[in-house]
C-alpha positions in Angstrom: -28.7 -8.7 -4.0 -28.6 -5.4 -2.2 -29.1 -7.0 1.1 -26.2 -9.6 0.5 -23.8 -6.7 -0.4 -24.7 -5.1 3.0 -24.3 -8.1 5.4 -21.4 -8.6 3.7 -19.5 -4.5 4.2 -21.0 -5.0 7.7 -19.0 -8.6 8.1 -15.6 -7.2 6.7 -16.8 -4.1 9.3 -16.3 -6.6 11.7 -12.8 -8.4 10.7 -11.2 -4.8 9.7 -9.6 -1.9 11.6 -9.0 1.2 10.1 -4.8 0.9 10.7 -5.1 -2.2 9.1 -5.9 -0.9 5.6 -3.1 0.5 3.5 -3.2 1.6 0.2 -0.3 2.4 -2.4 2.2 -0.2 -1.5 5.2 -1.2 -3.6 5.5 -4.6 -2.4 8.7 -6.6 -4.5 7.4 -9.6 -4.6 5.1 -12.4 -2.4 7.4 -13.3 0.3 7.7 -9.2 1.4 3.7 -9.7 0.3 2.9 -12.0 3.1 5.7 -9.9 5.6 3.1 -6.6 4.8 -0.1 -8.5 5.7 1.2 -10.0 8.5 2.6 -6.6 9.9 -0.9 -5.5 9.0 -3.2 -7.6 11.0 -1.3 -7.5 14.3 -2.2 -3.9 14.1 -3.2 -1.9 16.1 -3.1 -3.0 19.2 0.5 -5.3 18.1 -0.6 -8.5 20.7 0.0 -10.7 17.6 3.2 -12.0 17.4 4.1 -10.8 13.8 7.1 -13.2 13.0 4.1 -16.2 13.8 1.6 -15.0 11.8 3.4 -14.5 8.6 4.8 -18.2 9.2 0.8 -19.2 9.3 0.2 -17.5 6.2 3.5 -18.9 4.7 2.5 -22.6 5.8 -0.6 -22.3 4.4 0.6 -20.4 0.9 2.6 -23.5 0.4 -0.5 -26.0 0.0 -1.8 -23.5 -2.9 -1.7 -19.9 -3.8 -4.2 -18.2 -2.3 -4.4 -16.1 -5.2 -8.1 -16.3 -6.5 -7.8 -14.4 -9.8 -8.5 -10.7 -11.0 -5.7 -9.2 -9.1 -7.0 -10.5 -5.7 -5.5 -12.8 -3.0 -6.4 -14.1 0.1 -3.2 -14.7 2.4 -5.1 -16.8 5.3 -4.7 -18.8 8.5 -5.8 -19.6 12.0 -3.3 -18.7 14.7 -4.7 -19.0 18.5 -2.3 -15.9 19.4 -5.6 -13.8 18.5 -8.9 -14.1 20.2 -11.3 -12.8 16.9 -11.1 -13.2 13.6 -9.8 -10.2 11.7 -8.7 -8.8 8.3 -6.1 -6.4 6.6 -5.7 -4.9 3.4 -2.7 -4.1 1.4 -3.2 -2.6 -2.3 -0.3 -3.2 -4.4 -0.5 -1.2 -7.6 1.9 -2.3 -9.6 1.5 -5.6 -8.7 2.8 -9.0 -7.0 3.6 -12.2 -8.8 1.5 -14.0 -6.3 0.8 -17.5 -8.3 -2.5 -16.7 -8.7 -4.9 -18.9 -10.5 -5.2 -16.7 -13.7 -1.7 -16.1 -13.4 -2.1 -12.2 -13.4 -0.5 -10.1 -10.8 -1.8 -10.0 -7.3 -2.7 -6.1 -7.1 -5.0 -6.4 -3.1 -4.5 -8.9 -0.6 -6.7 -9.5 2.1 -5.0 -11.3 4.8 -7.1 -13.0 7.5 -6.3 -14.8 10.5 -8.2 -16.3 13.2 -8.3 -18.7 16.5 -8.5 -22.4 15.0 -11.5 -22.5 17.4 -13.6 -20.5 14.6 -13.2 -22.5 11.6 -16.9 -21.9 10.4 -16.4 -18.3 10.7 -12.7 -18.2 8.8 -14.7 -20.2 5.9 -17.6 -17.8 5.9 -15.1 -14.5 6.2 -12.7 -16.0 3.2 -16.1 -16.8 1.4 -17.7 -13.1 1.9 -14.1 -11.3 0.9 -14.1 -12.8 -2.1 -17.5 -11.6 -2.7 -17.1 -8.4 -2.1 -14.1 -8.6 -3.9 -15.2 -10.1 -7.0 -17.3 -6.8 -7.8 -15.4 -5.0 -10.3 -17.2 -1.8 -9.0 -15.8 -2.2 -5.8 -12.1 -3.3 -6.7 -12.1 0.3 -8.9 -13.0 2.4 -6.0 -9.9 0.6 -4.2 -7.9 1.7 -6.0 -8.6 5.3 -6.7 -9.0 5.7 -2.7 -6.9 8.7 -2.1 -5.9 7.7 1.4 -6.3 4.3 3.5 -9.2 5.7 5.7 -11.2 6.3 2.1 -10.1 2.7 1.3 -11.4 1.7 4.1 -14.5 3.1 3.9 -14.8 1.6 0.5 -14.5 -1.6 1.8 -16.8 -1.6 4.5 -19.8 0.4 2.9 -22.5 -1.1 1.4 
């Protein structure tokens, strides 16, 4: 199990930037939710065309919430205006009504977007964040990260 939890910190490694973790957000509700994340992953380099990529995740938060219980969500899409797959984080400590499946607020999402040529690798990457994500362990140390950069490291170490 060990070895799962590492290829899975070195896959979010992968998907996640530094500037694209940010912890402590007050975040009023899922619309400005989606807004954050989208802000998020067209950092840092800002090639992404922000206004498009909260649309994707909007379109695709319509079908179903993509909130997957225990305080967690997974805002996702596939937008060609990027040429990898990549991830953001936004912690939300008091909490987002987010729809979620156990109808608890959404406390981290984890937004990913991707080319719609990599649909095996958007179903692996939403498949391995939940993982990670589903260890209580690892959802505590979010949140008592002092700063983004320790959040980060967090998520990305084994």
């Amino acid at each position: 199990m060990r070895r799962v939890g590492y290829r899975l910190a070195v896959m979010l490694a992968d998907l996640l930037h530094p500037d694209r973790v940010r912890i402590g957000l007050g975040i009023p509700n899922k619309e400005a939710a989606l807004r954050a994340v989208a802000s998020l992953l067209c950092a840092p380099e800002e090639t992404a065309n922000e206004e498009v990529v909260y649309e994707v995740l909007l379109e695709r938060e319509r079908l179903a919430s993509t909130g997957i219980g225990s305080g967690v969500a997974i805002p996702h899409g596939r937008y060609d205006g990027v040429d990898e797959l990549r991830a953001a984080v936004a912690v939300c400590p008091r909490g987002v009504d987010f729809d979620a499946v156990d109808s608890l607020p959404v406390t981290i999402l984890v937004g990913i977007v991707g080319p719609r040529s990599m649909p095996q690798k958007h179903l692996a990457a939403l498949a391995g964040v939940s993982r990670v994500l589903r260890d209580d362990q690892k959802r505590e140390a979010l949140f008592k990260a002092a700063d983004d950069a320790e959040a980060y490291r967090v998520l990305v170490g084994p």
